[in-house]
C-alpha positions as CSV (number, residue, x, y, z in Angstrom):
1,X,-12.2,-11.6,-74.1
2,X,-8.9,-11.8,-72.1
3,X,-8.6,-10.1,-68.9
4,X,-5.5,-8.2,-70.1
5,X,-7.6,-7.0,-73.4
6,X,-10.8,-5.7,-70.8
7,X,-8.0,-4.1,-68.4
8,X,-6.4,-2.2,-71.4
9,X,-9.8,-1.1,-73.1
10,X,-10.5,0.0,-69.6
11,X,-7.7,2.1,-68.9
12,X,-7.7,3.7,-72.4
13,X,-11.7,4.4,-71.5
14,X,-10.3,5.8,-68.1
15,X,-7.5,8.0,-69.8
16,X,-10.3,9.5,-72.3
17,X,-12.7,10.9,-69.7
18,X,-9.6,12.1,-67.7
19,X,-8.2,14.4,-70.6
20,X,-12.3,15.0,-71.0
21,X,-12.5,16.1,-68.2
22,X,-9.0,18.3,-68.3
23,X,-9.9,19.8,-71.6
24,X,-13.3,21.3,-70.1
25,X,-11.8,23.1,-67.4
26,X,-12.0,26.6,-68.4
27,X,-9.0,28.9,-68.6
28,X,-9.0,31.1,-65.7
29,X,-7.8,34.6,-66.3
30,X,-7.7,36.9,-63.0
31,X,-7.5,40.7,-64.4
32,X,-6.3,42.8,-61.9
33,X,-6.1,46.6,-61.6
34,X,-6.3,49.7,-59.3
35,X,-8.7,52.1,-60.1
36,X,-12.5,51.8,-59.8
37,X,-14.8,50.1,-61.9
38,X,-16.3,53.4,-63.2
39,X,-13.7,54.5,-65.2
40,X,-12.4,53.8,-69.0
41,X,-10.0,50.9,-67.9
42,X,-12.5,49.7,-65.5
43,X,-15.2,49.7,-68.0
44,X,-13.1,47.7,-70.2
45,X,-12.1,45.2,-67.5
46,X,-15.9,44.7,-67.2
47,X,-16.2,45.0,-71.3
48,X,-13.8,42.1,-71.9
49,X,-15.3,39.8,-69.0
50,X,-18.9,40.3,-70.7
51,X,-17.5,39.3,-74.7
52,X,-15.4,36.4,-73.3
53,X,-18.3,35.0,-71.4
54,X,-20.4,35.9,-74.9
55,X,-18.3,34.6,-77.4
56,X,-16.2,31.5,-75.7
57,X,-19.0,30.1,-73.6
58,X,-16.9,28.1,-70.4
59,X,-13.3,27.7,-71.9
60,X,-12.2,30.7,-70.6
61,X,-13.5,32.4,-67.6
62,X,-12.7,36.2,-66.7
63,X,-12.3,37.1,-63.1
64,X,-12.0,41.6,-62.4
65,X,-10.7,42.9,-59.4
66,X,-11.0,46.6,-59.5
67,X,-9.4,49.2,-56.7
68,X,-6.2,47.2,-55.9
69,X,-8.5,44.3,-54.5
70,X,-6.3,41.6,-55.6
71,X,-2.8,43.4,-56.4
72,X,-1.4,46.9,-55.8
73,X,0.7,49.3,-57.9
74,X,3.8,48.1,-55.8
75,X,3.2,44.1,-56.4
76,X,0.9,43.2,-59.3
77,X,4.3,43.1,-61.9
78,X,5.9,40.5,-59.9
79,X,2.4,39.0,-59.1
80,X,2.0,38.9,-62.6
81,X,5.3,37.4,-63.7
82,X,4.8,34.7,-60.7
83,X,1.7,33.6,-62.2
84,X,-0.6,34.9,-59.6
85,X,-2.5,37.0,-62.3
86,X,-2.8,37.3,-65.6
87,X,-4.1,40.5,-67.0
88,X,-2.9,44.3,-66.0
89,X,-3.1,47.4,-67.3
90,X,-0.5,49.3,-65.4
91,X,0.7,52.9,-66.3
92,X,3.7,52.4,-68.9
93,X,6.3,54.9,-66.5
94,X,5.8,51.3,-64.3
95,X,7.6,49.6,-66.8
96,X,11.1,51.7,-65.9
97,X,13.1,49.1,-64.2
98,X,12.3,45.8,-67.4
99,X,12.5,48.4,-70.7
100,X,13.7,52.2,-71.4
101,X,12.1,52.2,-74.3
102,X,9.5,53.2,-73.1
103,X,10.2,56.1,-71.6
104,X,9.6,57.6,-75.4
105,X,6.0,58.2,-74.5
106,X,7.1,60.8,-71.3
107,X,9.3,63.0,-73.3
108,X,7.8,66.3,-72.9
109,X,5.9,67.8,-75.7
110,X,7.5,65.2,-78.4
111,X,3.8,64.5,-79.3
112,X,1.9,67.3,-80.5
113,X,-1.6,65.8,-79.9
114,X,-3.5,62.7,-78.9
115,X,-4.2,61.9,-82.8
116,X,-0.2,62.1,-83.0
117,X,0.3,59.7,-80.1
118,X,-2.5,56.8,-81.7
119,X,-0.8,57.0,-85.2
120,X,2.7,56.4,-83.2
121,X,1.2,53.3,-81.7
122,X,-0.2,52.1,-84.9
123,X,3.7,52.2,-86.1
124,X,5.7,49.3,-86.5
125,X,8.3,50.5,-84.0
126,X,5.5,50.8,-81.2
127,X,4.0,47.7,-81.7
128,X,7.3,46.1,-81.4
129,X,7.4,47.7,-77.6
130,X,4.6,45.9,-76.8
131,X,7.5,42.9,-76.7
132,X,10.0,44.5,-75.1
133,X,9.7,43.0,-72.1
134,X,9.6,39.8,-73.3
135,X,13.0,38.2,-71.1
136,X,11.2,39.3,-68.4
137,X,8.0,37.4,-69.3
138,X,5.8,40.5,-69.8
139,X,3.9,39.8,-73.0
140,X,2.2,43.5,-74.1
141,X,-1.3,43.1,-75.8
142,X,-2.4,46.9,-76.7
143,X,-2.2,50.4,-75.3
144,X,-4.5,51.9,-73.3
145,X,-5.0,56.3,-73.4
146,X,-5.6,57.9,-70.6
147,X,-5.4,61.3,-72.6
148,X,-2.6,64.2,-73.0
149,X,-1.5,65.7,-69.5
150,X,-1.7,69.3,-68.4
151,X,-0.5,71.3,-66.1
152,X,-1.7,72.5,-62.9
153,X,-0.5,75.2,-60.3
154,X,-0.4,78.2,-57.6
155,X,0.4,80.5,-60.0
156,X,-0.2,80.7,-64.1
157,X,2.2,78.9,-66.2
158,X,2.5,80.6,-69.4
159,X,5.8,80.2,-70.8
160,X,8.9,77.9,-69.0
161,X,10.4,80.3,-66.7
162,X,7.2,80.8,-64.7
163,X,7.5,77.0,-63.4
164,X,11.0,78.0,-61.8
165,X,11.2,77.3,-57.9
166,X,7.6,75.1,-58.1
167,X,7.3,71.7,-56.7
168,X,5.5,69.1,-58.9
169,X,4.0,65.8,-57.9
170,X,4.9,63.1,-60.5
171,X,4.9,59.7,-60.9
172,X,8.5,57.4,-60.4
173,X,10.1,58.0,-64.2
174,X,13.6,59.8,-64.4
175,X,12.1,61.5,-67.6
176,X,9.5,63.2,-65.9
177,X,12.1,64.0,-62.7
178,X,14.8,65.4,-65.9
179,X,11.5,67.0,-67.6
180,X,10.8,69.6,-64.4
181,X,14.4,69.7,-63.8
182,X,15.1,71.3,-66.9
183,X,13.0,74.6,-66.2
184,X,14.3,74.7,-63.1
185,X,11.5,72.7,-61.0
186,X,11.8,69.9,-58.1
187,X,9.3,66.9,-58.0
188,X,8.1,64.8,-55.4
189,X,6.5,61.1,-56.2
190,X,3.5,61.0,-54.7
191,X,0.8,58.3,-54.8
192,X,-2.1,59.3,-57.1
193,X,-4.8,59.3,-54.1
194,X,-2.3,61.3,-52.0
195,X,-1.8,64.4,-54.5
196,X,-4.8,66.5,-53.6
197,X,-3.7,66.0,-49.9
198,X,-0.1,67.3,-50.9
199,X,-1.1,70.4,-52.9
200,X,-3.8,71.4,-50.1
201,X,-0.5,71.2,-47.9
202,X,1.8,72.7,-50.4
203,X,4.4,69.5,-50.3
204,X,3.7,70.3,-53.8
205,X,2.2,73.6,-55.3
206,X,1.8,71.4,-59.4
207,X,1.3,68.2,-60.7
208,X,0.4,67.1,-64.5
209,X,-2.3,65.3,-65.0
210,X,-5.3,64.2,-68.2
211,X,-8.5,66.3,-67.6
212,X,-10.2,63.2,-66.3
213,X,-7.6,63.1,-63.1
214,X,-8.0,66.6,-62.6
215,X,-11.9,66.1,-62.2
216,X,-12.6,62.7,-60.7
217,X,-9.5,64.4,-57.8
218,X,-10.9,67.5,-57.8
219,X,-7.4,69.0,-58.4
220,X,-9.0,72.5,-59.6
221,X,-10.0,73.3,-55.6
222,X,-6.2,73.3,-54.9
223,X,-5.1,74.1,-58.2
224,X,-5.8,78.2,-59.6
225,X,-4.3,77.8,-62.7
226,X,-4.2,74.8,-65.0
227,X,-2.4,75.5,-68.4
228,X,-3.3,73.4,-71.3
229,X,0.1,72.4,-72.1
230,X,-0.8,68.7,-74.1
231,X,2.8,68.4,-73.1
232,X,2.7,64.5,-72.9
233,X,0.3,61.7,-72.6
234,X,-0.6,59.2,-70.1
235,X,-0.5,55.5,-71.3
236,X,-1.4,51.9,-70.0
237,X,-0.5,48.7,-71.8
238,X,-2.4,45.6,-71.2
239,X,-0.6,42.9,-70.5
240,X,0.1,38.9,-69.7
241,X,2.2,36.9,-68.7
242,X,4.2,35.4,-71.9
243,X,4.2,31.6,-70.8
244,X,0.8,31.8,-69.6
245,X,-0.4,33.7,-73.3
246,X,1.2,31.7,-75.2
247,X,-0.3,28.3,-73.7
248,X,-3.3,29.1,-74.3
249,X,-4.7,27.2,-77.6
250,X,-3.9,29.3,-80.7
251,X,-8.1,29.2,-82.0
252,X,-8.9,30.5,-78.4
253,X,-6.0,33.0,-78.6
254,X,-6.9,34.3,-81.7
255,X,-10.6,35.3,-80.1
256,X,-9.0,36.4,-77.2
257,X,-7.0,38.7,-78.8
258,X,-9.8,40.3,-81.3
259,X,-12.1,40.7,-78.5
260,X,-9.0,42.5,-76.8
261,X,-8.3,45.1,-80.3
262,X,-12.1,45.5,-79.2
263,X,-12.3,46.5,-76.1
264,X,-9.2,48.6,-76.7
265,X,-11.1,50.6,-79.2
266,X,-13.4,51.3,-76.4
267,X,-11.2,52.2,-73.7
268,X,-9.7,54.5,-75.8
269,X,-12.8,55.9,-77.0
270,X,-14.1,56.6,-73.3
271,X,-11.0,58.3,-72.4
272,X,-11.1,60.7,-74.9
273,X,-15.0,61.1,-74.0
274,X,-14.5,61.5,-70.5
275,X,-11.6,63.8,-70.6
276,X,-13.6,66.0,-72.6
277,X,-16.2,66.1,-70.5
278,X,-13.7,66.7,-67.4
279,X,-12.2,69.8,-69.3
280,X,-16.3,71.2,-69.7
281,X,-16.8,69.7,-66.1
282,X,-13.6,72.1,-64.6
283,X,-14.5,75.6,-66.9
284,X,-18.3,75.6,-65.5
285,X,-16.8,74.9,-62.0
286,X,-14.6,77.9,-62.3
287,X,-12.8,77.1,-59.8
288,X,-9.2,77.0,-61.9
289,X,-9.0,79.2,-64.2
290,X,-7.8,77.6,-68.1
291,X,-4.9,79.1,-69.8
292,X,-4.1,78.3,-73.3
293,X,-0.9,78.4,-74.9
294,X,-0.3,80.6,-78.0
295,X,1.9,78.9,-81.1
296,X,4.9,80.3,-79.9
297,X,4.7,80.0,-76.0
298,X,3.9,76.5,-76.8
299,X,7.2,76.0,-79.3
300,X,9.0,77.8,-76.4
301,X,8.0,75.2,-74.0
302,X,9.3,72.8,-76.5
303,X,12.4,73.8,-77.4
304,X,13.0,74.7,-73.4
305,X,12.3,71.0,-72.7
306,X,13.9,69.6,-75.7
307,X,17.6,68.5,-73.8
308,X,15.6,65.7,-72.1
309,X,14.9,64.4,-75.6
310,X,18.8,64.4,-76.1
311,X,19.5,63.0,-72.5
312,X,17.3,59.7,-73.1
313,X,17.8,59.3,-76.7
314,X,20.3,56.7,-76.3
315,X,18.1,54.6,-74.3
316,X,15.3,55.0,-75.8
317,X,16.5,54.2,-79.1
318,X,17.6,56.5,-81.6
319,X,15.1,54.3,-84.5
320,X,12.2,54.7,-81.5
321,X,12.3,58.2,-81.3
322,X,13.0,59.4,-85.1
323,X,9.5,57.6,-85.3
324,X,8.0,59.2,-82.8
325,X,8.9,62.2,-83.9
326,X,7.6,61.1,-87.4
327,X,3.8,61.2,-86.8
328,X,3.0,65.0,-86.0
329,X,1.5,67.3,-89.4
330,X,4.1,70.0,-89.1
């Protein structure tokens, strides 16, 4: 055998074990978020490390850092988009400054429940916002519930003009700022883990917030009143980076993303657990006391708040929010 046949049998030996080699590194997947481990979306950080490690063996290895170990709420986009990570689950008013669509899911009291906010995202037009972001390489996977919000004050909020002059804490969305604006309220964006701080100083004397906040914060021992408005819901969406999804072999994506409508199921099944719980948690405490909205305080409320509906409609989307407002059973 010639030297030049060896050399090449050789080299094509060499160039097999290499791309062996290659093809058994695992895909890495780093999945970032902020809150603690103990909660729905940390459980389902944990949920989706434990069925990816059960069901792809070493092609794909899950890595969770919980409470902002990795990335904060003011640089895990851009660490995401970088390639730096490549799972969050960030709060969908995050989204403000790479879609408006979005903003459909903070219009007050378009949504009269949290069954009318799942059959929305089972829609055709909300799973097309899981792509909206797509020129900005932000590839949406599924939406995470954090439940319906209420609201929380120094003094009872029964119908809209008892809000006037009040200071809420909110998170950074104009809707929300537009939404408090419109019954005559300010608002303040706080950090989460700042609020209870700012109502015990009365920066702020409300904030909205899902039973679950209001517990695990213990915004009842600064808060007399909460009213149980179910004026609006608060939303994650799981997410990638698009180059990075979209890589990954189409078999292993395919698992990735079944194990993914999994876990979602779960997520969203804890939340609703927990904020149940939260709501029985915050009556025996008795340390707020619960108001509850008659039919027509709450359609008062509605039709108080329903100018920020008109305000964002154009960019929200016209299409978007006729099928939103599709999916309530009145």
């Amino acid at each position: 055998m010639s030297k030049s046949v060896i050399y090449i049998a050789l080299t094509a030996l060499m160039l097999v074990c290499t791309n062996s080699a290659v093809a058994a590194e695992p895909i890495v997947i780093k999945f970032s978020h902020v809150v603690a481990d103990d909660t729905p979306k940390g459980r389902g950080g944990l949920l989706f490390k434990q069925l990816v490690e059960e069901r792809l063996g070493d092609k794909v290895k899950v890595e969770v850092y919980p409470n902002s170990t990795l990335f904060g709420d003011d640089d895990e986009l851009q660490a995401l988009r970088d390639g730096k990570v490549q799972l969050l689950a960030p709060s969908l008013s995050k989204f403000d400054a790479y879609t408006k669509q979005l903003q459909v899911y903070d219009l007050p009291f378009l949504f009269d429940d949290l069954e009318a906010v799942k059959r929305f995202q089972k829609r055709e037009k909300s799973r097309e916002l899981l792509r909206s972001m797509a020129a900005y390489d932000i590839y949406g996977l599924a939406y995470w519930n954090n439940g319906m919000k209420q609201l929380s004050a120094n003094r009872a909020l029964k119908l809209p003009a008892d809000a006037k002059g009040l200071a809420f804490r909110i998170q950074p969305s104009p809707v929300l700022e537009a939404q408090f604006a419109q019954i005559g309220a300010t608002t303040s964006k706080i950090a989460f883990s700042e609020t209870l701080a700012a109502l015990q100083k009365g920066t702020v004397q409300g904030a909205e917030n899902p039973w679950s906040n209001l517990a695990s914060q213990k915004l009842d021992s600064a808060q007399p009143f909460i009213t149980e408005t179910n004026h609006g819901s608060l939303n994650y969406m799981l997410i990638s980076n698009s180059k990075f999804w979209v890589s990954i072999p189409y078999q292993v994506r395919t698992q990735l993303e079944a194990i993914i409508e999994e876990v979602s199921f779960k997520v969203n099944q804890d939340a609703e657990e927990l904020n149940r719980k939260s709501r029985e948690q915050i009556a025996a405490a008795g340390r707020a006391q619960i108001l509850t909205l008659t039919p027509e305080q709450r359609e008062a409320w509605r039709e108080a708040m329903r100018p920020v509906w008109q305000r964002f409609e154009a960019e929200i989307g016209a299409d978007v929010l006729r099928a939103a407002q599709t999916v309530n059973r009145r």
